[in-house]
N, C-alpha and C positions, 0 to 999 in steps of 0.2 A: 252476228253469228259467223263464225268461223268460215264453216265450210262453203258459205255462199261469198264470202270473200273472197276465197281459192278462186270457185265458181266464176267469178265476174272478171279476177285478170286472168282466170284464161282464156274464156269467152273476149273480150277485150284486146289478148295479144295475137291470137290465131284468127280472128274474126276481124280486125279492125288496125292493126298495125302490122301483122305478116300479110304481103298480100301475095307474094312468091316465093319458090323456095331459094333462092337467093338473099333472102330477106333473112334467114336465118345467122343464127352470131356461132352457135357451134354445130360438130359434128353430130350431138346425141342425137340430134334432130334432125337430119337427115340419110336421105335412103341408099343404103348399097344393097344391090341386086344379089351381090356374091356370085362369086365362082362357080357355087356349088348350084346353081339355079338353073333347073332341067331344060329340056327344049322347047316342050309345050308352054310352060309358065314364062319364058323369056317370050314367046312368042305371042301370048294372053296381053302382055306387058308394054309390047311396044305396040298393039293396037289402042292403047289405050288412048282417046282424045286428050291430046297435046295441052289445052287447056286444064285437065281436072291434071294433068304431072306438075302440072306449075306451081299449082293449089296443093300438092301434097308437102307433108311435114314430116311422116310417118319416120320412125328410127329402124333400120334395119325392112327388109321384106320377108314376110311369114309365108312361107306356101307350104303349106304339109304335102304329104301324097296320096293319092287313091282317093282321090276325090267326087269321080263320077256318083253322078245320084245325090250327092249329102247336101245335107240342110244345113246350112252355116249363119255365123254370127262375128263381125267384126266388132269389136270392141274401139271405141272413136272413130267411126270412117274418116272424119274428116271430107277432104273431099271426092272421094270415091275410090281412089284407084284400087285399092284390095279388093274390093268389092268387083269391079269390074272385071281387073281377072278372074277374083275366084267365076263370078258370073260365065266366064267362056271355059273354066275347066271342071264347073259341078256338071256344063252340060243342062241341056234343056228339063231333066224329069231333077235338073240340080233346086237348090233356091239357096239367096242369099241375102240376109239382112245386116245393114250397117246402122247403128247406133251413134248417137252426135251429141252435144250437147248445144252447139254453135252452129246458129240459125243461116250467118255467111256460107259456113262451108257447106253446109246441106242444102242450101242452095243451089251451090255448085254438084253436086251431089245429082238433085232432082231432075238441073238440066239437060244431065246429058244419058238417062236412062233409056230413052226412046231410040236415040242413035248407037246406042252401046247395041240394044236389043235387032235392029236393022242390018248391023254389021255382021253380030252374030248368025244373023237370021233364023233366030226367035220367032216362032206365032207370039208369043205370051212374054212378058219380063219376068226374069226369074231373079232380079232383084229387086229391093224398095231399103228408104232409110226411113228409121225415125229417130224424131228427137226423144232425148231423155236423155238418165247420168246413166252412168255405168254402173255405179253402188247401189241403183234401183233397177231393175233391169224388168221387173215381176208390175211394177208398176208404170212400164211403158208400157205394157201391154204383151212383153214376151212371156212365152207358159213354160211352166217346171217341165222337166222333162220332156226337151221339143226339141231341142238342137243337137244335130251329131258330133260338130265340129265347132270350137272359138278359137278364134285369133284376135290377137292384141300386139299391139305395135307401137311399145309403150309409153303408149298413154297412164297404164296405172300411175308413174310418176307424177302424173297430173294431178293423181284426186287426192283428196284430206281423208279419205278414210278408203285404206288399201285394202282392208279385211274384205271388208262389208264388196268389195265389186270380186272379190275372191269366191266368197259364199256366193255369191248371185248365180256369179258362170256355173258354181255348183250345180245348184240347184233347177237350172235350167237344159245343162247337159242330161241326155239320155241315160236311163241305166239299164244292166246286165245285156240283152244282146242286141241292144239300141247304142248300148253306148259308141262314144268317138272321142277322140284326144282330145283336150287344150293346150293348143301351140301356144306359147305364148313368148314375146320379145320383150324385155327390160332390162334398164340398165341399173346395173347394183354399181356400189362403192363400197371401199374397204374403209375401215379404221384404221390409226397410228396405234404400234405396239406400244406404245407411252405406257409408263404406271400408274402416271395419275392424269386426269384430267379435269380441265374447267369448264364448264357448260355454261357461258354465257350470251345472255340475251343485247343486241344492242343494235339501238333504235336509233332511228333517225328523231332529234328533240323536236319537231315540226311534223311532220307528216305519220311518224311511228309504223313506216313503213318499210323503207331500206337502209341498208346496211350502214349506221352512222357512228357518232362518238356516244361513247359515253355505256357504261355500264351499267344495265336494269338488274341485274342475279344472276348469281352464278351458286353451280351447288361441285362439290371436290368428289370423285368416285375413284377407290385404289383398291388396287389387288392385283392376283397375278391373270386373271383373264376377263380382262378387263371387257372384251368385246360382249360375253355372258350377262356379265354384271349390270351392263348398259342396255343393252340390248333394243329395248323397247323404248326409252329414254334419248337415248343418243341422238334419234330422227325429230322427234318435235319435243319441242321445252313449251309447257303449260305457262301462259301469264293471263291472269285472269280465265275466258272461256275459251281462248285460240291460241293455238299451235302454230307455233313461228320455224318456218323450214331451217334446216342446218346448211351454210353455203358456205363453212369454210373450217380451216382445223389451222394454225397454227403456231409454231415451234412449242413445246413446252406444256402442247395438250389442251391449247384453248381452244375452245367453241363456237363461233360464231353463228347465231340465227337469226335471220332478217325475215321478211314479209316481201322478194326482190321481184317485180313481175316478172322481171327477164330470166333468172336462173331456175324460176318456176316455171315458165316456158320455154324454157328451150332444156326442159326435161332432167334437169340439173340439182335444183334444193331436194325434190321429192323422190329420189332415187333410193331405192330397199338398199341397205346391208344386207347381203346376199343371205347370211343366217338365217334374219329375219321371212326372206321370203321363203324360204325353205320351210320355218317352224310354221307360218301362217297356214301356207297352201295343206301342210297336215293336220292342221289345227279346225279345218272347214271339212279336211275330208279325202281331199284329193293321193291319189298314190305319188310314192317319191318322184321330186323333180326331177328329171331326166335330162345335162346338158346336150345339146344338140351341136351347139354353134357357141364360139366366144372372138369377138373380136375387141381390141383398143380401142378406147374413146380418148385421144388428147386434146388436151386443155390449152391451144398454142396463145390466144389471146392473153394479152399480158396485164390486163386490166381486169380478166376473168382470173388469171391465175393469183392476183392478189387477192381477190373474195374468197379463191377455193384451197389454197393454201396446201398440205400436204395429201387431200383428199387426192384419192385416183377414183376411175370408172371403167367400167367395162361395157358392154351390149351382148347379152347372153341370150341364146333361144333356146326356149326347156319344153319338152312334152309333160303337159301332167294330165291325167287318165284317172277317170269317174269306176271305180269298181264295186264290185260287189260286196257288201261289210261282210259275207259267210262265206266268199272266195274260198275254193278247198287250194292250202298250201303244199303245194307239189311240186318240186323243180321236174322239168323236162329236156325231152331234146326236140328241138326246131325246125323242119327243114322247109326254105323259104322255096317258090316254087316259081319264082322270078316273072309273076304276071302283074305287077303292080309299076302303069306306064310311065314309062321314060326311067322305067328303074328293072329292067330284064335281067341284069349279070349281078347285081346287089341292091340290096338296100341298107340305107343306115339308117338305125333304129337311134340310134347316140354316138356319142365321143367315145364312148367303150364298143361299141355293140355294133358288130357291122353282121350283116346274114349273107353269105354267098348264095348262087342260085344252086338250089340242087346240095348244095352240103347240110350235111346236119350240125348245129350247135346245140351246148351244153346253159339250158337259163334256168334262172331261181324261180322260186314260185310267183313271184311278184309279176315278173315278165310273161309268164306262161299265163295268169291272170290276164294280162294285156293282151294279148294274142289272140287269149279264147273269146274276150268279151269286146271288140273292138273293130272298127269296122276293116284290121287286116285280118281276121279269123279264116276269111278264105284264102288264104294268101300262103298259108302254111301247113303242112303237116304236122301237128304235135305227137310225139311219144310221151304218153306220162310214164318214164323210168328212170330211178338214179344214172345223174349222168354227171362222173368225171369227181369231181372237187364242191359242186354245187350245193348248196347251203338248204336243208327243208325250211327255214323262219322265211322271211318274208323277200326281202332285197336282199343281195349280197352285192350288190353297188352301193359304193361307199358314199358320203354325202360327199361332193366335191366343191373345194373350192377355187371359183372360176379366174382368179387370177394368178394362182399356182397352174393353173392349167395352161391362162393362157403363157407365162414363165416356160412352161414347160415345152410346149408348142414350138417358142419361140427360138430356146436354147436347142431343140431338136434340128432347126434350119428349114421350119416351113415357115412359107409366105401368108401371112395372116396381114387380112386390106382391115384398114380404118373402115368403122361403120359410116362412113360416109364417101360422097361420088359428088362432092361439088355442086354446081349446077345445071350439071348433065338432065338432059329429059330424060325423067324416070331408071336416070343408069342405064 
């Protein structure tokens, strides 16, 4: 079976051959704290026991805001550290659960819940981990509609079936005035504008596991948007029952898919076409992806760059938000009321959308949805009245994409850090 394949090198790479984050070969995999990382959460952060930083692998740091009180869910803790901070900023009436699949790092994980909770000083732990996948989430024992808040730190990368841990978070996030965002962090890759391409599979003649000689099938896909056409294809080529990851593109639009444990751990083969993650997340349910954050992921190894060929990456942070399917569509005006901590004089809702304290802005109804149903509802004053330019359908934020953005970013002369910080403890 396929997906117990996936299953066991990654269990295998993160459990038994990373044993620090040092250990890692690239940046997707490991953590930068960002600029943008408030005072509280930098300071959740560096309490965190020295040993579970060591043990961390996590791509990028998720911390949403307005956290007090909320019932959370990490999506791969790994071995702890999300968990931990979130643990000192839900606060004691908070709770947090981390999910794993890799019995090493939960481990590490379990160890050091006791000390985390003493530091704090907790009567009670207000976190726990269990095991289980992420694409079953209902059959580790988590309940539909329980959690306010998910973070992922991505890990989807990791799984064989990206849908299926999409629908889960669904369906276990809260709805209408329960509900709470899914933060979520992954790295997409773009396509070559090519017109034609070749999708071939090639296997190692010995093992039929990594990237070797010799061509298994290939299938020819042309037209002028190409990226449409492929879509769902592009990411895994069918041979027999199992889907062989994509690790590399080419000159001339070739394909390459291997089985490579290392490009699959270290977050690399199984990375979304951003489109893709886009059409799924609406496909399950969720409101429009929301970019947050986009930094550079480079490929400087040179041994890696011959696997991965003209591919690029990014490391994107998106809000996406459980709403209500009978939503009344209303655009409104906003005014943020600047009580949501270590965010007094603004808060940034996205890469579009910043709120001043005290001013009113003009959102579509999609946003005003967000607002009302969400754990910032108290945070703002809405007007529901035509405001300015504002669109009644649903979003009037365009689908964006994250490496035009980040182009864009760039050519503007801001300073955007590599998702990664070396082997700094915890950044």
């Amino acid at each position: 079976m396929c997906d117990k394949a996936v299953y066991d090198q990654v269990k295998d790479y993160y459990g038994k051959k990373v044993k620090k984050t040092t250990d890692l070969k690239l940046s997707a995999c490991t953590v930068s704290a960002g600029t943008g990382m408030s005072k509280h959460a930098k300071e959740a952060l560096a309490s965190v026991h020295e040993e579970v930083c060591k043990k961390y692998y996590g791509c990028g740091l998720v911390i949403p805001e307005g956290l007090e009180g909320m019932k959370m869910l990490d999506l791969g803790s790994g071995s702890g550290q999300d968990c931990f901070v979130l643990s000192k900023l839900v606060g004691p009436e908070g709770y947090v659960v981390g999910i794993d699949m890799t019995q090493e790092q939960l481990d590490v994980a379990n160890q050091y819940i006791d000390y985390h909770t003493k530091l704090y000083d907790y009567k009670n732990p207000n976190v726990k981990f269990v095991k289980g996948y992420i694409e079953r989430l209902t059959e580790a024992g988590l309940e539909e509609n329980s959690f306010d808040i998910i973070i992922s730190n991505c890990v989807i990368n990791l799984s064989p079936d990206k849908r299926a841990v999409l629908s889960q978070s669904y369906k276990i996030l809260k709805m209408k005035m329960q509900l709470k965002g899914h933060h979520f962090n992954t790295v997409v890759k773009i396509k070559s504008e090519s017109q034609k391409f070749l999708m071939n599979s090639r296997l190692d003649s010995k093992s039929g596991r990594n990237a070797g000689t010799g061509v298994v099938q290939g299938d020819y896909f042309e037209g002028d948007d190409v990226k449409t056409q492929v879509a769902h294809k592009i990411h895994y080529f069918e041979r027999g029952r199992c889907q062989y990851h994509l690790t590399g593109l080419r000159a001339g639009g070739t394909y390459y898919f291997s089985f490579s444990q290392t490009t699959i751990g270290e977050c690399i083969s199984g990375a979304l076409y951003w489109k893709d993650f886009h059409e799924l997340a609406g496909d399950v349910g969720f409101s429009q992806a929301r970019i947050v954050s986009v930094s550079p992921i480079p490929v400087d190894r040179e041994d890696f760059r011959k696997i991965l060929g003209d591919i690029q990456f990014v490391s994107v942070t998106y809000r996406l938000f459980k709403l209500p399917p009978d939503y009344q569509k209303t655009p409104a005006q906003a005014i943020y009321n600047g009580e949501i901590t270590d965010h007094e004089n603004e808060f940034k809702f996205d890469h579009q959308l910043t709120f001043l304290t005290n001013e009113p802005v003009c959102i579509d109804s999609e946003t005003h949805a967000i607002l009302k149903y969400s754990r910032f509802k108290d945070e703002f004053m809405i007007r529901t009245q035509k405001c300015g330019t504002t669109g009644e359908g649903d979003s009037c934020s365009a689908v964006i994409n994250p490496f035009e953005l980040l182009k864009t970013l760039q050519t503007s002369g801001k300073t955007i850090a590599n998702a990664c910080c070396g082997g700094k403890k915890c950044c």
